[in-house]
C-alpha positions as a Markdown table, in Angstrom:
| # | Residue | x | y | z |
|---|---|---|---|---|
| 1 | Unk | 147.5 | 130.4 | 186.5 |
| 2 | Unk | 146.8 | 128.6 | 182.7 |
| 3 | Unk | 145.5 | 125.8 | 184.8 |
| 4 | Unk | 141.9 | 125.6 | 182.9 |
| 5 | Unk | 140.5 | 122.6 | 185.7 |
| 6 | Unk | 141.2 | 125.7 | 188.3 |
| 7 | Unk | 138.1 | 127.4 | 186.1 |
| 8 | Unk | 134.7 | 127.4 | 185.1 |
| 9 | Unk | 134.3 | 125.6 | 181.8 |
| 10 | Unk | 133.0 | 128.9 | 180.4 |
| 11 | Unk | 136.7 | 130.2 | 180.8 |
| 12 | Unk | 139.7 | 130.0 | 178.7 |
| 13 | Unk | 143.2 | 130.5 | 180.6 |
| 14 | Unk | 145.7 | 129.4 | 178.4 |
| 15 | Unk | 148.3 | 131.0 | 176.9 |
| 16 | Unk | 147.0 | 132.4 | 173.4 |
| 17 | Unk | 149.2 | 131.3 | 171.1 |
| 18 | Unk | 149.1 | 132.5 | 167.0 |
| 19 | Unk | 149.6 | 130.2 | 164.1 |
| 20 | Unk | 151.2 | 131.1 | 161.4 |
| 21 | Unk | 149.4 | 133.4 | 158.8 |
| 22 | Unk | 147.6 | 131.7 | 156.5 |
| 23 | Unk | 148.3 | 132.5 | 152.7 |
| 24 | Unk | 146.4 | 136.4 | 151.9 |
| 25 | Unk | 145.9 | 136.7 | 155.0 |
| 26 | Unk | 146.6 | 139.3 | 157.5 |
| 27 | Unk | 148.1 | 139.3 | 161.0 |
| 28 | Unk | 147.3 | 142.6 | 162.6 |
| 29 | Unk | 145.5 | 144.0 | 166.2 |
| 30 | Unk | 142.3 | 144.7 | 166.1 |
| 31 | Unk | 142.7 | 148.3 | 166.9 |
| 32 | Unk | 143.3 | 148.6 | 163.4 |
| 33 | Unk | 140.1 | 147.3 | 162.6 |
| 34 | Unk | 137.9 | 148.3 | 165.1 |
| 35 | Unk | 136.5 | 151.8 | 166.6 |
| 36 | Unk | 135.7 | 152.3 | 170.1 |
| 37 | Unk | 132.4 | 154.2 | 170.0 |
| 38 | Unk | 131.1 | 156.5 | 173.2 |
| 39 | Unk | 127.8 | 157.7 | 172.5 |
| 40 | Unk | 127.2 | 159.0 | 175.6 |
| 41 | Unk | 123.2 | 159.2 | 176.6 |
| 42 | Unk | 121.9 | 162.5 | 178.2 |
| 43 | Unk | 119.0 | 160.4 | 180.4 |
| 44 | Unk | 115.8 | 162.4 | 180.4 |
| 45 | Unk | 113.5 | 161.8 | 183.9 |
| 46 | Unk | 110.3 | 160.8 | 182.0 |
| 47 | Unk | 111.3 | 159.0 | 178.9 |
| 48 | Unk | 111.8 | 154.9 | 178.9 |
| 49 | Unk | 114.7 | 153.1 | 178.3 |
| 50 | Unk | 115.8 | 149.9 | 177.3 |
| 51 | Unk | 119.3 | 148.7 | 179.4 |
| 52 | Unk | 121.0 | 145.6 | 178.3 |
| 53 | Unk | 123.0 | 142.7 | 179.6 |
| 54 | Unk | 125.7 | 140.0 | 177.6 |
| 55 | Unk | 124.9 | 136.7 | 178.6 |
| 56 | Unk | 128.4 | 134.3 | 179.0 |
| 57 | Unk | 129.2 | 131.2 | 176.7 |
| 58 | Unk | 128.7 | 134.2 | 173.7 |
| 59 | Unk | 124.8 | 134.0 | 174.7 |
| 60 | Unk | 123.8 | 137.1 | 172.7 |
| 61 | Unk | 122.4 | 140.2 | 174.6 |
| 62 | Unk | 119.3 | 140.1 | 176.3 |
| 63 | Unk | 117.1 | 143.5 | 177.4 |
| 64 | Unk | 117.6 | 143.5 | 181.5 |
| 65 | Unk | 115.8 | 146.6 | 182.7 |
| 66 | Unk | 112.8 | 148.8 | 180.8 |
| 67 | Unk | 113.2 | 151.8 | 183.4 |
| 68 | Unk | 112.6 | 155.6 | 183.4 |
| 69 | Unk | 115.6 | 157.6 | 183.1 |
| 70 | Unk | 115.0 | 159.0 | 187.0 |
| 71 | Unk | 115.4 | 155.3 | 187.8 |
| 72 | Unk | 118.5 | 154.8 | 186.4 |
| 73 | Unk | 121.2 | 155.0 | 189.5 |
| 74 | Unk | 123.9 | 154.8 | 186.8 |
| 75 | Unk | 123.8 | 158.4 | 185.1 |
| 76 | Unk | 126.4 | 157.4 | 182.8 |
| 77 | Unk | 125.1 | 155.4 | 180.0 |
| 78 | Unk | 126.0 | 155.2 | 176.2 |
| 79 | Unk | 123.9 | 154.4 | 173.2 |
| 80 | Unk | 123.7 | 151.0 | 171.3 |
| 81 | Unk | 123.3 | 150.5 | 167.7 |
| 82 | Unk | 122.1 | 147.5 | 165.7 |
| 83 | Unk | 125.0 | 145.7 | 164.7 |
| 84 | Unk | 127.3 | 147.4 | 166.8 |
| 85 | Unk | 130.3 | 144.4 | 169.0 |
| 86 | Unk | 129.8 | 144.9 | 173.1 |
| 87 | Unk | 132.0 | 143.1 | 175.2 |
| 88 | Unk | 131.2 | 143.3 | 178.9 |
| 89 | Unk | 134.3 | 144.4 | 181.4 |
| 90 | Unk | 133.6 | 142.2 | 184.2 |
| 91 | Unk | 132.2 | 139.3 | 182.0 |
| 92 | Unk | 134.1 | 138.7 | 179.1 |
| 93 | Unk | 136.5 | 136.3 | 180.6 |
| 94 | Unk | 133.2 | 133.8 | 180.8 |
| 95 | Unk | 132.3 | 134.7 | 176.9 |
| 96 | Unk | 130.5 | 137.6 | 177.5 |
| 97 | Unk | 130.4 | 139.3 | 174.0 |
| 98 | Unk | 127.9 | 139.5 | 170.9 |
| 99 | Unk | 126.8 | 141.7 | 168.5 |
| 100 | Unk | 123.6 | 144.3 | 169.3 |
| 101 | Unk | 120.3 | 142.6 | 167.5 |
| 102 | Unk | 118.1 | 145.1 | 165.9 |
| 103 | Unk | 115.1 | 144.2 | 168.5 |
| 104 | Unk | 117.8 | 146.1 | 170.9 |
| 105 | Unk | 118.8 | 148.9 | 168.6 |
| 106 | Unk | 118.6 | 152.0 | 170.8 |
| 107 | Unk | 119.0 | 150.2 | 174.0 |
| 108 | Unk | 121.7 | 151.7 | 176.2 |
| 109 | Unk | 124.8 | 150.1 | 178.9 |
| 110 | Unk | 126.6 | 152.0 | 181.3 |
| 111 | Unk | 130.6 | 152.4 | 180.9 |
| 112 | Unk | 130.6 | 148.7 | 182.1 |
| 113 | Unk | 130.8 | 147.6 | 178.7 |
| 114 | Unk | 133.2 | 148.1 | 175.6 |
| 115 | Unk | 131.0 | 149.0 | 172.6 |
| 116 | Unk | 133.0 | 148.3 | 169.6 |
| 117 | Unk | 131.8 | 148.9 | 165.5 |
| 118 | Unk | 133.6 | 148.7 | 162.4 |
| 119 | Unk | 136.2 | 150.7 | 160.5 |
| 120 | Unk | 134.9 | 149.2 | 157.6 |
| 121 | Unk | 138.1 | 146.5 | 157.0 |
| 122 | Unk | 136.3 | 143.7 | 159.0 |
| 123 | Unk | 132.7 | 142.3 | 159.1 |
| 124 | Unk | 131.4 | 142.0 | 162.7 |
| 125 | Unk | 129.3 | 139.2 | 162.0 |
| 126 | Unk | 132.5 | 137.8 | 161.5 |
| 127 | Unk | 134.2 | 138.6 | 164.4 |
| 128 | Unk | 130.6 | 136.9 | 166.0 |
| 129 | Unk | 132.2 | 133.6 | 165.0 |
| 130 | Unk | 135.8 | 134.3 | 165.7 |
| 131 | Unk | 135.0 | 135.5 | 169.5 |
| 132 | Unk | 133.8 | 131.2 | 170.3 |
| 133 | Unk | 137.9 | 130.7 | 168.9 |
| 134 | Unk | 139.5 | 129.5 | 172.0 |
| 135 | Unk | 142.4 | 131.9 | 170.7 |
| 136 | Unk | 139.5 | 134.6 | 171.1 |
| 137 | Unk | 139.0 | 133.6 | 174.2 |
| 138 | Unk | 142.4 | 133.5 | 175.7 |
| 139 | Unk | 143.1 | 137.0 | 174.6 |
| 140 | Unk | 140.2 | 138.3 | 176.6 |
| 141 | Unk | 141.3 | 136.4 | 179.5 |
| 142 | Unk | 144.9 | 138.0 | 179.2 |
| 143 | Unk | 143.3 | 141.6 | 178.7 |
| 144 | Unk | 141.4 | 141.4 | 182.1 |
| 145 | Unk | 143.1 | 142.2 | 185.4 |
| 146 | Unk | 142.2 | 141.2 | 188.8 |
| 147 | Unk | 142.6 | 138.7 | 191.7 |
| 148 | Unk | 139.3 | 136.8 | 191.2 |
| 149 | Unk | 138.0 | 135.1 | 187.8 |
| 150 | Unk | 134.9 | 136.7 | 189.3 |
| 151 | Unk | 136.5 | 140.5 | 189.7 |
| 152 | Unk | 138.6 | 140.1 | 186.5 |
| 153 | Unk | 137.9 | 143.6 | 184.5 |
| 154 | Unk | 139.0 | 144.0 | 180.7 |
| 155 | Unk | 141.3 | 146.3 | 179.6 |
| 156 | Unk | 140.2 | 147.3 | 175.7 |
| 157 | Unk | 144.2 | 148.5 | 175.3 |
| 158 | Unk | 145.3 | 145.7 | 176.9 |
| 159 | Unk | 143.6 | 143.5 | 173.9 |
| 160 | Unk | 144.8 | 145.8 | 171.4 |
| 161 | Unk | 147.9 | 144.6 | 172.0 |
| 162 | Unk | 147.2 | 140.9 | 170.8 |
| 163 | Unk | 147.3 | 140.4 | 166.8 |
| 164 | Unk | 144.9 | 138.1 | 165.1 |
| 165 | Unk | 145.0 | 135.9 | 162.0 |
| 166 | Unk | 142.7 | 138.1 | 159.4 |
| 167 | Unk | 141.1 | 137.1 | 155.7 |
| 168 | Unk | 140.4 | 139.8 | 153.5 |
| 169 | Unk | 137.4 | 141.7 | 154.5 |
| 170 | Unk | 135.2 | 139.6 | 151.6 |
| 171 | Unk | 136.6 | 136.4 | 152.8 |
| 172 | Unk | 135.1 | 137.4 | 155.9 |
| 173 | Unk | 131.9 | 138.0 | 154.9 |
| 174 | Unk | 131.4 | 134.8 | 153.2 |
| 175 | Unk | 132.7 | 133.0 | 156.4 |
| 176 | Unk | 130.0 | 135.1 | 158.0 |
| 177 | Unk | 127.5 | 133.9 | 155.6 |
| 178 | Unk | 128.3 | 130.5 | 155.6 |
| 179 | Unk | 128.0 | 130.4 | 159.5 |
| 180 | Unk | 124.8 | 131.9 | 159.6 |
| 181 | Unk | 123.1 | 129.6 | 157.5 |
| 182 | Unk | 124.0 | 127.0 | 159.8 |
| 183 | Unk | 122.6 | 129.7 | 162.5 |
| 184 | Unk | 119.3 | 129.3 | 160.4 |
| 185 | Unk | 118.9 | 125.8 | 160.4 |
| 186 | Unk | 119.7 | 125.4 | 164.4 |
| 187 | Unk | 117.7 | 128.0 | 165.1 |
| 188 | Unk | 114.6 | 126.3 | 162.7 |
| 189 | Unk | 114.9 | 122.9 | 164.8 |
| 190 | Unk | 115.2 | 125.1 | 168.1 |
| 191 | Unk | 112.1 | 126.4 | 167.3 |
| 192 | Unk | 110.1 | 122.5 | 166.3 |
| 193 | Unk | 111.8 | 121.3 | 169.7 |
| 194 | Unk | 110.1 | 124.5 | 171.6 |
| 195 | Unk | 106.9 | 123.7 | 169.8 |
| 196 | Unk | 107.0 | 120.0 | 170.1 |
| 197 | Unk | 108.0 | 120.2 | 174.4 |
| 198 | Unk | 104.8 | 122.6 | 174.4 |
| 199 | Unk | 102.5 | 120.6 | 172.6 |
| 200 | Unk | 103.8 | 117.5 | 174.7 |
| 201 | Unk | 103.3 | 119.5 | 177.9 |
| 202 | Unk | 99.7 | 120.4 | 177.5 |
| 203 | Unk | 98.8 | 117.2 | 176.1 |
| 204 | Unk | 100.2 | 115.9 | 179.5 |
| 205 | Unk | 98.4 | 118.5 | 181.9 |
| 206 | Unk | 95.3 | 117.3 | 180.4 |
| 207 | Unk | 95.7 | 113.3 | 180.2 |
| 208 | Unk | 97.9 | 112.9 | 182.8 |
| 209 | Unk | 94.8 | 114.4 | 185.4 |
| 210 | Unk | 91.8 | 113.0 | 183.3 |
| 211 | Unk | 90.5 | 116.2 | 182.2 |
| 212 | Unk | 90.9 | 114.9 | 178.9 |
| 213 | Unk | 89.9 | 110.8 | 178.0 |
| 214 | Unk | 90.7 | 109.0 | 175.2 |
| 215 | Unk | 87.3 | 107.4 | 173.0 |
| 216 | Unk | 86.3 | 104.3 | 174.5 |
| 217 | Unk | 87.8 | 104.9 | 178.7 |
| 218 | Unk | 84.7 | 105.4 | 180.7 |
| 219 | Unk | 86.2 | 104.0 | 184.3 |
| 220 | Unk | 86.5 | 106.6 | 186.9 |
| 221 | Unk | 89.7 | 107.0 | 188.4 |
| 222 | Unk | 91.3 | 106.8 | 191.3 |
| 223 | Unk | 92.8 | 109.2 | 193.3 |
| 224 | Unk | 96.1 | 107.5 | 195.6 |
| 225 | Unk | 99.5 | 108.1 | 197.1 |
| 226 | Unk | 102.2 | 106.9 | 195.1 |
| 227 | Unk | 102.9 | 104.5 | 198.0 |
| 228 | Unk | 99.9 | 102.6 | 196.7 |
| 229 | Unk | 101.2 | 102.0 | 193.4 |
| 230 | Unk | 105.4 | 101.8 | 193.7 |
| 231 | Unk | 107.9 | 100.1 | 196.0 |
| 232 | Unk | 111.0 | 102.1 | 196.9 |
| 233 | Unk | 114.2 | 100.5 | 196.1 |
| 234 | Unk | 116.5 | 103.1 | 198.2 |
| 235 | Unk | 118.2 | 100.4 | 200.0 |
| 236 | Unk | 119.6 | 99.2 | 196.5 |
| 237 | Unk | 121.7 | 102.3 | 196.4 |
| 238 | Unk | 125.3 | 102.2 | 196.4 |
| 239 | Unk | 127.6 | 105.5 | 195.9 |
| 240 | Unk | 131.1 | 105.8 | 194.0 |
| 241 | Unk | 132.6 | 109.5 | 194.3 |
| 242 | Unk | 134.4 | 110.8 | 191.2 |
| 243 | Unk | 137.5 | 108.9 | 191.9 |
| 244 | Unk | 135.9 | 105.4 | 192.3 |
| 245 | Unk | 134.1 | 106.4 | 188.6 |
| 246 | Unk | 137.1 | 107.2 | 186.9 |
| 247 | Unk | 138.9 | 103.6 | 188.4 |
| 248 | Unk | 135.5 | 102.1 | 187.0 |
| 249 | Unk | 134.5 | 103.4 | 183.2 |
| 250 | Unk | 132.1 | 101.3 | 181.3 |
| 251 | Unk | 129.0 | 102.0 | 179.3 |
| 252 | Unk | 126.6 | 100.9 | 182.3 |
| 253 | Unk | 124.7 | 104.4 | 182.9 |
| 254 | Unk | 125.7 | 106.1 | 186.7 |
| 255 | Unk | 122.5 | 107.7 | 187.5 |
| 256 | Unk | 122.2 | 110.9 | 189.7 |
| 257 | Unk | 119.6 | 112.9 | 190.9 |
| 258 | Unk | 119.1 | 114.9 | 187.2 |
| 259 | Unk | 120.2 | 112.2 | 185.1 |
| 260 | Unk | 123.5 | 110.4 | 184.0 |
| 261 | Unk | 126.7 | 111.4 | 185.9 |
| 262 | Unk | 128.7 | 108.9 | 184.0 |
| 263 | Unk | 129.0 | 105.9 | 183.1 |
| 264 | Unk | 130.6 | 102.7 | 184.8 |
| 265 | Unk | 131.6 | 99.1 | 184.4 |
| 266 | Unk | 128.8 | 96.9 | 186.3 |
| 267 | Unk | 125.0 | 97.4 | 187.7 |
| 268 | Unk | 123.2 | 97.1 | 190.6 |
| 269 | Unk | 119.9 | 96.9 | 188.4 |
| 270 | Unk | 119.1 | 95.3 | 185.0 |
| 271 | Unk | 115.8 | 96.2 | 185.1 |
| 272 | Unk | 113.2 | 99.0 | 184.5 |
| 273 | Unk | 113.5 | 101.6 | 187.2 |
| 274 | Unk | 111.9 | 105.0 | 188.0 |
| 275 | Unk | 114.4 | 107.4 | 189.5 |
| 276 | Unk | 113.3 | 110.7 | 191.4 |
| 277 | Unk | 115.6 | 113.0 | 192.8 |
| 278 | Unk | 116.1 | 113.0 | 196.2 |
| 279 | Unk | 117.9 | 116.5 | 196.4 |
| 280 | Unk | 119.5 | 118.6 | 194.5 |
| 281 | Unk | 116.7 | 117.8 | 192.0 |
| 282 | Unk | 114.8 | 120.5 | 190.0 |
| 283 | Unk | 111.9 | 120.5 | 192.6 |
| 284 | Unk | 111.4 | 124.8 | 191.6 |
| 285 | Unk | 111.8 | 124.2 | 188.1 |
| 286 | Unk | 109.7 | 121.2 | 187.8 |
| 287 | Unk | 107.5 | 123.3 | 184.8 |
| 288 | Unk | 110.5 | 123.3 | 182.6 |
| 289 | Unk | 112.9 | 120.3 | 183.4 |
| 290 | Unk | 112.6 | 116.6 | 184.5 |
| 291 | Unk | 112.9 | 116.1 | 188.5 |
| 292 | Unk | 112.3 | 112.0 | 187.4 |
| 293 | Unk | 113.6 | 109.9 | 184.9 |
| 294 | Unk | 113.3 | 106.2 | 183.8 |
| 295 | Unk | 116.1 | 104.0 | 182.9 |
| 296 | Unk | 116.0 | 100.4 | 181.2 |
| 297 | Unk | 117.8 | 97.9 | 181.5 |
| 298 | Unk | 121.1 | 97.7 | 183.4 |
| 299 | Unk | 122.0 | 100.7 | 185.5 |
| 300 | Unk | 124.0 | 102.2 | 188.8 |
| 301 | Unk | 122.4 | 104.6 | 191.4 |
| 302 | Unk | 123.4 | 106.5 | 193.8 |
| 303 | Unk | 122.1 | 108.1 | 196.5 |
| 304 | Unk | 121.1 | 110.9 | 195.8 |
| 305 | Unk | 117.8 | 109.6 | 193.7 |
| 306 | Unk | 115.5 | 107.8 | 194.7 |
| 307 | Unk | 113.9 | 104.2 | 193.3 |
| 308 | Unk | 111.0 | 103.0 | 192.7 |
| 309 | Unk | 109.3 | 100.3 | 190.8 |
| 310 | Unk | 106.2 | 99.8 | 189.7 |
| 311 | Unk | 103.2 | 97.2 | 191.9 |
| 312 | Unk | 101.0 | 95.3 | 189.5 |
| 313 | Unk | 97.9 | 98.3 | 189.2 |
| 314 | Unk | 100.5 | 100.4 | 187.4 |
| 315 | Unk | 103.3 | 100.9 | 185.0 |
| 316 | Unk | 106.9 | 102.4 | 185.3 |
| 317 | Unk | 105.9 | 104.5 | 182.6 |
| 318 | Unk | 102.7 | 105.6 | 184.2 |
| 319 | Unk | 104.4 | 106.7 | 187.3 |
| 320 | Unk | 107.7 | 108.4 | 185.5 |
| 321 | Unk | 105.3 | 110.6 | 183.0 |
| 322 | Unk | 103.0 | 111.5 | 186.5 |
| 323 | Unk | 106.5 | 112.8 | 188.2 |
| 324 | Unk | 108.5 | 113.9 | 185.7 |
| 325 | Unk | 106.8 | 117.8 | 185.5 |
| 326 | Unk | 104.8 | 117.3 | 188.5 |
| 327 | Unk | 105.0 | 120.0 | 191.3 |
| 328 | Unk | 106.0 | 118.4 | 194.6 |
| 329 | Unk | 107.1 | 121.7 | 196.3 |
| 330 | Unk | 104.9 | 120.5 | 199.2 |
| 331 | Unk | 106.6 | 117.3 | 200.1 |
| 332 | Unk | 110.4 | 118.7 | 199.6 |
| 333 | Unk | 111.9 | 119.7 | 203.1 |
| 334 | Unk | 113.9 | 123.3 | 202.6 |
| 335 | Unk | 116.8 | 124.5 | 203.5 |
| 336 | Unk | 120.4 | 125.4 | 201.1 |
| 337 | Unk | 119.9 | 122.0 | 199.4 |
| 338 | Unk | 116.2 | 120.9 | 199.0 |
| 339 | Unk | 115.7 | 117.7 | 199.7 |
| 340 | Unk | 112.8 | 115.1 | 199.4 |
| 341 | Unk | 112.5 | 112.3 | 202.3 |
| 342 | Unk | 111.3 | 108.7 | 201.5 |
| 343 | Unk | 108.8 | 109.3 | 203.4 |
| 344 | Unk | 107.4 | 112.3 | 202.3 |
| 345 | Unk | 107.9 | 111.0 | 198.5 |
| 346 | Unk | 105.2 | 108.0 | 199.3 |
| 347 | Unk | 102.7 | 110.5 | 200.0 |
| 348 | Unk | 102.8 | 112.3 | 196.6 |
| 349 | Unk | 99.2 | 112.0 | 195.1 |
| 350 | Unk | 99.1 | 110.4 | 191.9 |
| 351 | Unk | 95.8 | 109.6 | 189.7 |
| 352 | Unk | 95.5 | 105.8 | 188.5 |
| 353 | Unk | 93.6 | 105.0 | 185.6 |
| 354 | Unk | 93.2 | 101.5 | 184.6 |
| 355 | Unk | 96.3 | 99.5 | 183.5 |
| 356 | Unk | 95.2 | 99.4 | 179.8 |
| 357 | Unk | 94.3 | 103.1 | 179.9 |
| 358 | Unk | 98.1 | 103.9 | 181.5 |
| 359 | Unk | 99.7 | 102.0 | 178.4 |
| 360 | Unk | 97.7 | 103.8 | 175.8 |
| 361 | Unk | 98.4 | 107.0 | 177.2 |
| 362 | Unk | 101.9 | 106.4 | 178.0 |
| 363 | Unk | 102.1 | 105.3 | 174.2 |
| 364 | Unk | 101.2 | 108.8 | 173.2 |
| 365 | Unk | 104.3 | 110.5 | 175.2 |
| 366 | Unk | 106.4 | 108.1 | 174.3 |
| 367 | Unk | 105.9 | 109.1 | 170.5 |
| 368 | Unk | 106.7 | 112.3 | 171.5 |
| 369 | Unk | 109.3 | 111.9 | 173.2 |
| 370 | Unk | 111.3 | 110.2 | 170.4 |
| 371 | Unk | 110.2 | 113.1 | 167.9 |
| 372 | Unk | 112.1 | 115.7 | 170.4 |
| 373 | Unk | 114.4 | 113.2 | 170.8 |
| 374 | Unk | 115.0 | 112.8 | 167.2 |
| 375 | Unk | 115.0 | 117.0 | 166.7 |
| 376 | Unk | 117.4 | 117.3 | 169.8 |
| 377 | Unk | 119.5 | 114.8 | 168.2 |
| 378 | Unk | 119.7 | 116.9 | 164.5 |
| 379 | Unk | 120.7 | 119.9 | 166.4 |
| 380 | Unk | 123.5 | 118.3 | 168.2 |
| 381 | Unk | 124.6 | 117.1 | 164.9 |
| 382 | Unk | 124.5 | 120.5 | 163.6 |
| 383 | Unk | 126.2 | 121.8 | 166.3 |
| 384 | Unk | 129.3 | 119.6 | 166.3 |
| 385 | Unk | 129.3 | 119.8 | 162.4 |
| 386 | Unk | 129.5 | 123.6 | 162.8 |
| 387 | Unk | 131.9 | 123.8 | 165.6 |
| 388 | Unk | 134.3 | 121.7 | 162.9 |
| 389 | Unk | 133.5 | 123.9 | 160.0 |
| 390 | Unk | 134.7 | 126.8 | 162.5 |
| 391 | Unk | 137.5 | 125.6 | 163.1 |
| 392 | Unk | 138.5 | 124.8 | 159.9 |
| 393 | Unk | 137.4 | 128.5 | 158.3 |
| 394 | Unk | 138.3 | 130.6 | 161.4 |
| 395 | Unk | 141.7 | 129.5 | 160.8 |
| 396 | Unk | 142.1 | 129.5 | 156.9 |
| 397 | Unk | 142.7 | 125.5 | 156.7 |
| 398 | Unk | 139.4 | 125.4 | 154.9 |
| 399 | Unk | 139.6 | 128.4 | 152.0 |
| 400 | Unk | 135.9 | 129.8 | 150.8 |
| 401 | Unk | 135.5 | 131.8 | 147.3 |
| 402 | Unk | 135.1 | 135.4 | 148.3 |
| 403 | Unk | 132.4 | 137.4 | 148.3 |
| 404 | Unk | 132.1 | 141.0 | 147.1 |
């Protein structure tokens, strides 16, 4: 049953297993920490209310539903507090847990939901951190009951029952503290990535259609089918399944229809290619991620993207930075797995400026592109650094000064 490949990756199966207590510390359930609170809601017909949802992978809460009380099917709803822990029953085994933000203070769940605050021995921002523990995790998963991951209910009494490595209550804090400015400064770079992909984006709608020109581009351009400006390179395609990959690891890039599926230990190209997915691509969510991508120098494809190459009136990067957002909902062929023919992928219109024009343009999203690179690449540095500072303070190998 501990088998975690048998799982989603969000999902921790194992057996939790407690190491030994680390000097001042505590090892004790939670249930002497923690207070189950039932504020139970008496729904009025007329007045608003805000209901609330746990997203998995310790997502945070989100508001689901703004509804009249006489709209609410569920009658039986309790009352959330800034601050206050909420663990979802039916999702916790995916990571479903955070504490209540104060945008959501007020906000009310159904009996769904364990809604958990402090005695006033442990900090809940602390418990924030201790719930991405795989130890945290694997509690949870032994306190839910049920025959599917997907119908797995937790039992609060059930996790009671567990006992948990504990630093004083201003140890705690500090921990909490520490993590938090590391929150800060992810969250700061989240925010220059958002406002850098936006910038990027309408700078793009704009050039990319000639609504906007750059000083000294006069030439009309030209309206054509991609046909008239790539060759496809499907019949260069050559598939390995999973097992094939693992026989065959290298550093050679294994393209897929989104991107990199691995990487293997020869090439069937070692030039520049354009790939765009020929299904199971991103056709509906072409606004917000890539449904084409380029790749330099030596690479593997398979079949489910396809190839193309630039003819001598254009550029590679002309035609990947036309595709990569562009809405081609009109040439996919439906069904449970969208999927985009050769055929009707030659007939995707496409503008063509003048081959100088495509490189200075293309300069100006390439520039942006390594900025957000460059910020995506500090945040996963952050990331990592703070999943190893977790580790080390969640479980007291790394001591901090308390805090009063």
């Amino acid at each position: 049953m501990a088998n975690q490949s048998a799982y989603p990756p969000t999902v921790q199966p194992g057996i939790p297993k407690l190491k030994i207590v680390p000097e001042g510390w505590t090892q004790s359930s939670l249930k002497n920490y923690l207070i189950e609170v039932k504020d139970k809601v008496k729904l009025e017909d007329d007045k608003e209310y805000d209901l609330v949802t746990v997203k998995r992978a310790r997502g945070g809460l989100v508001r689901r539903e703004h509804l009249l009380g006489k709209n609410i099917s569920v009658k039986s709803q309790f009352l959330l507090k800034e601050g206050y822990f909420l663990i979802s029953k039916r999702q916790i085994v995916h990571g479903a847990c955070g504490i209540v933000p104060k945008e959501l203070d007020g906000s009310i769940v159904s009996n769904e939901y364990s809604i958990l605050d402090s005695n006033g021995k442990i900090c809940l921002e602390f418990l924030k951190y201790h719930s991405h523990s795989v130890f945290f995790q694997q509690t949870c998963f032994h306190s839910s009951i049920g025959v599917h991951i997907e119908k797995m209910i937790f039992k609060l009494d059930q996790w009671f029952k567990f006992k948990f490595n504990l630093p004083p209550l201003p140890e705690q804090k500090k921990i909490a503290k520490i993590l938090g400015t590391w929150d800060k400064a992810i969250d700061k770079l989240d925010k220059l990535i958002d406002n850098s992909k936006t910038t990027k984006k309408a700078l793009m709608q704009q050039l990319l259609t000639g609504k906007k020109r750059l000083p000294g581009f006069t030439d009309e351009w030209r309206k054509i089918r991609l046909a008239e400006c790539a060759n496809s390179h499907d019949n260069r395609r050559i598939p390995l399944n999973s097992s094939e990959r693992e026989k065959r690891k290298g550093d050679i890039p294994y393209w897929g229809a989104n991107g990199i599926q691995g990487y293997v230990d020869d090439f069937i190209f070692d030039e520049t290619i354009v790939l765009l997915a020929e299904d199971g691509g991103n056709f509906s969510e072409f606004s917000t991620r890539p449904i084409a991508n380029i790749s330099y120098g030596k690479s593997w494809v398979n079949n489910h993207a396809h190839i193309l190459m630039a003819k001598e009136n254009t550029t590679n990067e002309w035609i990947y930075y036309s595709l990569v957002h562009k809405n081609i909902l009109g040439y996919v062929n439906g069904g449970t797995r969208a999927k985009l023919n050769k055929g009707d992928m030659l007939k995707i219109p496409m503008f063509l400026p003048s081959i100088t024009e495509q490189k200075k343009l293309t300069e100006i999203f390439v520039v942006q592109d390594k900025e957000i690179n460059s910020l995506e690449s500090q945040r996963n540095k952050l990331i990592i650094e703070k999943k190893a500072l977790m580790q080390q303070l969640l479980t007291g190998k790394k001591r901090v000064q308390e805090e009063a």
